[in-house]
C-alpha positions as CSV (number, residue, x, y, z in Angstrom):
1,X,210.7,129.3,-24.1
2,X,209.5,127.7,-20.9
3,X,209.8,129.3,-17.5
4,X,210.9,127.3,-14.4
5,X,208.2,127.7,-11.8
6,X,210.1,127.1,-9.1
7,X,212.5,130.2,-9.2
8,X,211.5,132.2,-6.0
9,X,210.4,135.7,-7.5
10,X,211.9,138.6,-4.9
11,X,209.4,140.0,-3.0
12,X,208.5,143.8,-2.8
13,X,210.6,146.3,-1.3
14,X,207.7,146.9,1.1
15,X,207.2,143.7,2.2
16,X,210.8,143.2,2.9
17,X,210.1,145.5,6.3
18,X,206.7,144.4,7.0
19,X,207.5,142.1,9.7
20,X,209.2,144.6,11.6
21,X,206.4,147.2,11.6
22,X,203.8,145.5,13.3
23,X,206.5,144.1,15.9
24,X,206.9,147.3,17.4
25,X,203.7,148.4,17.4
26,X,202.7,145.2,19.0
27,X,205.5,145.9,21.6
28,X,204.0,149.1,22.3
29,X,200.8,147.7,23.3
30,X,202.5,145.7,25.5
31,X,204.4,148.0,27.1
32,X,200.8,150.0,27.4
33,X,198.8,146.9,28.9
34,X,201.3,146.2,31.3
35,X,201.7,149.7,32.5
36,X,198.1,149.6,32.7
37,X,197.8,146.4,34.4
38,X,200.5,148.1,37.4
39,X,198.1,150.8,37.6
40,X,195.4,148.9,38.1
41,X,196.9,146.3,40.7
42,X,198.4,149.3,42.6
43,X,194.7,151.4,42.7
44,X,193.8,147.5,44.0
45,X,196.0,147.6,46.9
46,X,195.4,151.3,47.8
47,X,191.6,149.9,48.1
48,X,192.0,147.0,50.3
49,X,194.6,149.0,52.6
50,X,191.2,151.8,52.8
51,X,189.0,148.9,53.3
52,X,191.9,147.6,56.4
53,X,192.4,151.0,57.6
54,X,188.5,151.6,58.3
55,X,188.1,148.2,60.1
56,X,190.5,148.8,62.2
57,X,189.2,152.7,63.4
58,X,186.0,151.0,63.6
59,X,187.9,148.0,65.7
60,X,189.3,150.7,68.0
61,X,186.3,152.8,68.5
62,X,184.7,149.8,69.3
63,X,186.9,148.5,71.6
64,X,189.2,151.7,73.0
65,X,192.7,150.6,73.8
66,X,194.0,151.7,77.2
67,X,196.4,154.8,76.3
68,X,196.4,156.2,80.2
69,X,197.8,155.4,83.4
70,X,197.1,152.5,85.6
71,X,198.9,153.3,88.8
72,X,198.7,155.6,91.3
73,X,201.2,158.1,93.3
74,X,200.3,159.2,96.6
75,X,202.0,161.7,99.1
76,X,201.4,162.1,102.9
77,X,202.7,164.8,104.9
78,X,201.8,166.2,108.2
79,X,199.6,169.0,108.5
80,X,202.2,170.7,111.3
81,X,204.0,172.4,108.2
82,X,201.6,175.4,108.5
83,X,202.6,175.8,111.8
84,X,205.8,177.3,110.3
85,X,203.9,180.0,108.7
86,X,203.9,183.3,110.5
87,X,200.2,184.8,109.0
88,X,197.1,183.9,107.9
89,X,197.9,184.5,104.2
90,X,201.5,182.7,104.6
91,X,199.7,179.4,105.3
92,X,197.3,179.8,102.5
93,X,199.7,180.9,100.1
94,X,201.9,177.6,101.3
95,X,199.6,175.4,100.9
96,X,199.0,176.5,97.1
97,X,202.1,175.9,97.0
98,X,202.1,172.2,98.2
99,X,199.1,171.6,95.9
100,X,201.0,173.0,92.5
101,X,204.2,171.1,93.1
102,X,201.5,167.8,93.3
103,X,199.9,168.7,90.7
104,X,203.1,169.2,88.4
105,X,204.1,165.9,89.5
106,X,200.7,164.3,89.2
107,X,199.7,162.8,92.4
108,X,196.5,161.2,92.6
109,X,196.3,161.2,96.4
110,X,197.4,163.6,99.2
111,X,197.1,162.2,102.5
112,X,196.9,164.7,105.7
113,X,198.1,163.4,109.1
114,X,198.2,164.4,112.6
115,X,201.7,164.4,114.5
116,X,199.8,165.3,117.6
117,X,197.7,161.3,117.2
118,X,194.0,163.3,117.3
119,X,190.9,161.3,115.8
120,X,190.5,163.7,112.9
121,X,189.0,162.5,109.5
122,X,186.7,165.0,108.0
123,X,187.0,168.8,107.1
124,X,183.5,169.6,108.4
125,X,183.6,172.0,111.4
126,X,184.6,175.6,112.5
127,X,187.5,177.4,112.8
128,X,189.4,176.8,116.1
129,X,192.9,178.5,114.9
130,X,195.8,176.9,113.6
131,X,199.5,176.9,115.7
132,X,200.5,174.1,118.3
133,X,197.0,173.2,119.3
134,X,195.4,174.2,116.4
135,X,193.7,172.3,113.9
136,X,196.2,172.9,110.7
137,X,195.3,169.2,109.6
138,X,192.1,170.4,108.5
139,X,192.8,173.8,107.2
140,X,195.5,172.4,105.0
141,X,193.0,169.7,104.0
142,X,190.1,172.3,103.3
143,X,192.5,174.8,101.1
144,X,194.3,171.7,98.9
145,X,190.1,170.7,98.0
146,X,189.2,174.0,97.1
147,X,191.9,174.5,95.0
148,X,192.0,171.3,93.3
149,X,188.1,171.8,92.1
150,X,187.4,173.9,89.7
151,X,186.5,177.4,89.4
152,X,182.8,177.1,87.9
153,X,182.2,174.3,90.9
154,X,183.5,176.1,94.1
155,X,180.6,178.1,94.8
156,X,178.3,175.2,95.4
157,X,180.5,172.9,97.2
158,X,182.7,175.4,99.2
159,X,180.6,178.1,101.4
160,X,182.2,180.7,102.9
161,X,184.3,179.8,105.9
162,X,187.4,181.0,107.7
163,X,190.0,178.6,106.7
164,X,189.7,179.8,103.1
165,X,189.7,183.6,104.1
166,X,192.7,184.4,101.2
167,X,192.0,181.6,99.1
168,X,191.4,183.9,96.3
169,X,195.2,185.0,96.5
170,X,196.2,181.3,95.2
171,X,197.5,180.8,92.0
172,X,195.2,178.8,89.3
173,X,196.1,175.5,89.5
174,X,195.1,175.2,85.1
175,X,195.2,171.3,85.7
176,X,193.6,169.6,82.7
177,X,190.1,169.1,84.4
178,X,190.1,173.1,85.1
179,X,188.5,173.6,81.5
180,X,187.1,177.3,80.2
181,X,183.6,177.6,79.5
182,X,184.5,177.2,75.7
183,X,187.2,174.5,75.7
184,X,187.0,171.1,74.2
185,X,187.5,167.9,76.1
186,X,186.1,164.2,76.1
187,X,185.5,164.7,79.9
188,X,184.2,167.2,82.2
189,X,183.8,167.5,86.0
190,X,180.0,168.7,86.7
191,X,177.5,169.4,89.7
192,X,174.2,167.5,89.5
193,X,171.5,170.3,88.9
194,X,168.2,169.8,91.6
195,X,165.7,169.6,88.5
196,X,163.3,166.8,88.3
197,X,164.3,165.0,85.2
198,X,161.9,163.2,82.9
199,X,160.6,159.4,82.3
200,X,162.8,157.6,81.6
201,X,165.8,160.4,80.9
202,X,168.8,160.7,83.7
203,X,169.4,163.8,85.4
204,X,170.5,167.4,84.1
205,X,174.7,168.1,85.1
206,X,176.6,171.6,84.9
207,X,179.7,171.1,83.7
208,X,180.8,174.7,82.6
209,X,179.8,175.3,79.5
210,X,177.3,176.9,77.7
211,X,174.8,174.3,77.9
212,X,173.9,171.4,80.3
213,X,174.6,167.8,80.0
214,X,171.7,165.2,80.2
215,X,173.6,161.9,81.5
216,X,172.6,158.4,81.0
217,X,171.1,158.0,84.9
218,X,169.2,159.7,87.5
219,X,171.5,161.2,90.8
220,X,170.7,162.5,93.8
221,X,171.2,166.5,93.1
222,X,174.2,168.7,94.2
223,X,176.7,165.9,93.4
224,X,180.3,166.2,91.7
225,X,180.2,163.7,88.9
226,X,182.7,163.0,85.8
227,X,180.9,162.9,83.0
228,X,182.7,161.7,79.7
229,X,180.5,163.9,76.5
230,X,179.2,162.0,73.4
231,X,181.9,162.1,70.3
232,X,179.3,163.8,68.0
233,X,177.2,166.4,69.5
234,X,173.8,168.4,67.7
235,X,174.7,171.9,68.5
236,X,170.9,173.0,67.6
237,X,169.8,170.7,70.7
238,X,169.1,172.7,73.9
239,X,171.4,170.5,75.4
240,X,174.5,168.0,75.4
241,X,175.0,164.4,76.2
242,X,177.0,162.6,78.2
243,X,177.1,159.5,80.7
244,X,178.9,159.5,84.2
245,X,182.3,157.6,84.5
246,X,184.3,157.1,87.7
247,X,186.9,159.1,88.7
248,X,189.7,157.3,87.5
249,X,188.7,156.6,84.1
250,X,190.2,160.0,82.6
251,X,193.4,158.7,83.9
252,X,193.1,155.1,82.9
253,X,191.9,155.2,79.5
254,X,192.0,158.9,78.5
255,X,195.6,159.4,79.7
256,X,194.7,162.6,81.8
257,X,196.1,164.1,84.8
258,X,192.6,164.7,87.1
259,X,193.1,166.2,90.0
260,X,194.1,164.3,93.1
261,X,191.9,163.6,96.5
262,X,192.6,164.4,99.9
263,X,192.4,162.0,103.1
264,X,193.2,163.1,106.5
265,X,194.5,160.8,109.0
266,X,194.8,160.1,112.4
267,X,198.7,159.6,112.8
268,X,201.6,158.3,110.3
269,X,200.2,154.8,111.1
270,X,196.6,155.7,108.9
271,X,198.6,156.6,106.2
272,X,198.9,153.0,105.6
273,X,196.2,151.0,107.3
274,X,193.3,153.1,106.3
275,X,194.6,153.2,102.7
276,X,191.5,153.2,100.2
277,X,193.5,150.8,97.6
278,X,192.0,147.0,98.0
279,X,195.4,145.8,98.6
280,X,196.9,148.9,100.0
281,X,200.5,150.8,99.0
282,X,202.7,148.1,97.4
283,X,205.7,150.7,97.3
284,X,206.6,152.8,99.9
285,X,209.1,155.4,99.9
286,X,210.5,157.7,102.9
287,X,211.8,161.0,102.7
288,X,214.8,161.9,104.9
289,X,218.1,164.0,104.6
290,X,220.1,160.6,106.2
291,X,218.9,158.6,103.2
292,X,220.2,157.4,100.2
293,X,220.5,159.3,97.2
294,X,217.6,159.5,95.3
295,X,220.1,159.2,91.7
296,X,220.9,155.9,93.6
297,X,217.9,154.3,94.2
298,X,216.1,152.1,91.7
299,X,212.4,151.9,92.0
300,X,210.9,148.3,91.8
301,X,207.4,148.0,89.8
302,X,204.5,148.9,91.6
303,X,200.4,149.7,91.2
């Protein structure tokens, strides 16, 4: 009896699933690889946005962008308003006044001047009194320095004179540049110390704290500098670092209040004409109880 060779025997029960076995594993590693892969790409990104993130503190410490105020608000009044004061201690305690309310407004200049038109431009002198033929332009002058400087800086720059008889009555101004002897700050107002300093170093500044600050150049001694303090600083070193700035740069790139100056004129006419700005006041703005309301005015752009 012959068998026909092309009847198609049935395959094993086993092999009847076989396909469908490896599929799934194989789907499995798929689903594996690409949830692998994600992982991957995304560890990727989080190491080029590192890599971005670093050049650009690097960018900005390079280059600093300008964070602080560029313009400037000045206030002139006469110095008769002491005249109004009944005692010694009334005047000093008013003008202590006049320098908070300036200083919570952050005025960079206060301007001093002379209703009665006399050549007055310095606070250097003696006491001659202060009523209607008084000097009041200087005393007011004199207290609204002291008080703006700081504590640790007074008593080199301020000897003892009349004018500031009850200055120690005033209220603590606590503007930013009035630091404690342990607080932290990127600048610092100092007094140039009158030590030789060595070849080739710049000269040794006090700036209230624990230790003194060698700057970047050499200073006549006994001067008020602003000194802006190195980032990273060796506490083991006898001493800190720092190099001088002007004035204004606390303001303009550190975004500080620092203090104001004070400027005595002659008459209301100074005010303007002897301005220290290049191209003087480019806004001007009058006080008066017959003007305009002050929720009524609107205040063009200035510098």
């Amino acid at each position: 009896m012959s068998t026909d060779s092309t009847e198609k025997e049935p395959k094993p029960a086993s092999s009847q699933f076989g396909d469908q076995i490896p599929w799934k594993k194989r789907k499995a590693e798929l689903k594996e690889k690409q949830k692998q892969w994600k992982k991957a790409k995304l560890i990727k990104q989080l190491e080029k946005q590192k890599l971005r993130d670093a050049a650009e503190r690097v960018k900005q410490e390079e280059s600093p962008s300008k964070k602080g105020r560029a313009y400037t608000v000045s206030v002139a009044l006469p110095g008769s308003v002491l005249d109004n004061a009944q005692s010694p201690e009334l005047r000093t305690y008013l003008a202590g006044q006049i320098a908070r309310a300036c200083v919570v407004f952050n005025i960079d200049e206060i301007i001093v001047f002379d209703e009665q038109g006399e050549d007055v431009k310095t606070v250097e002198g003696e006491f001659k009194g202060v009523g209607k033929k008084g000097h009041a332009c200087i005393q007011l002058a004199r207290i609204l320095q002291y008080i703006e400087c700081p504590q640790y800086l007074r008593k080199w720059f301020f000897p003892m004179h009349k004018d500031l008889q009850y200055a120690g009555l005033l209220n603590p101004l606590d503007s930013p540049h009035h630091m404690r002897i342990d607080e932290e700050s990127e600048y610092r107002e100092g007094r140039v110390l009158n030590k030789p300093p060595k070849q080739g170093k710049g000269s040794l500044v006090n700036c209230g704290m624990r230790k003194d600050v060698r700057i970047d150049k050499q200073l006549q001694p006994d001067l008020r500098v602003t000194v802006k303090l190195n980032k990273t600083q060796n506490q083991e070193n006898r001493l800190y670092k720092g190099v001088v700035v002007a004035p204004h740069v606390p303001r303009t790139e550190g975004g500080l209040y620092w203090g104001y100056t004070v400027r005595l004129a002659s008459c209301l006419s100074s005010v303007f004409t002897e301005s220290p700005y290049k191209e003087g006041y480019d806004l001007t703005v009058g006080t008066s109880e017959r003007g305009s309301s002050v929720d009524q005015v609107t205040v063009s752009p200035f510098k």
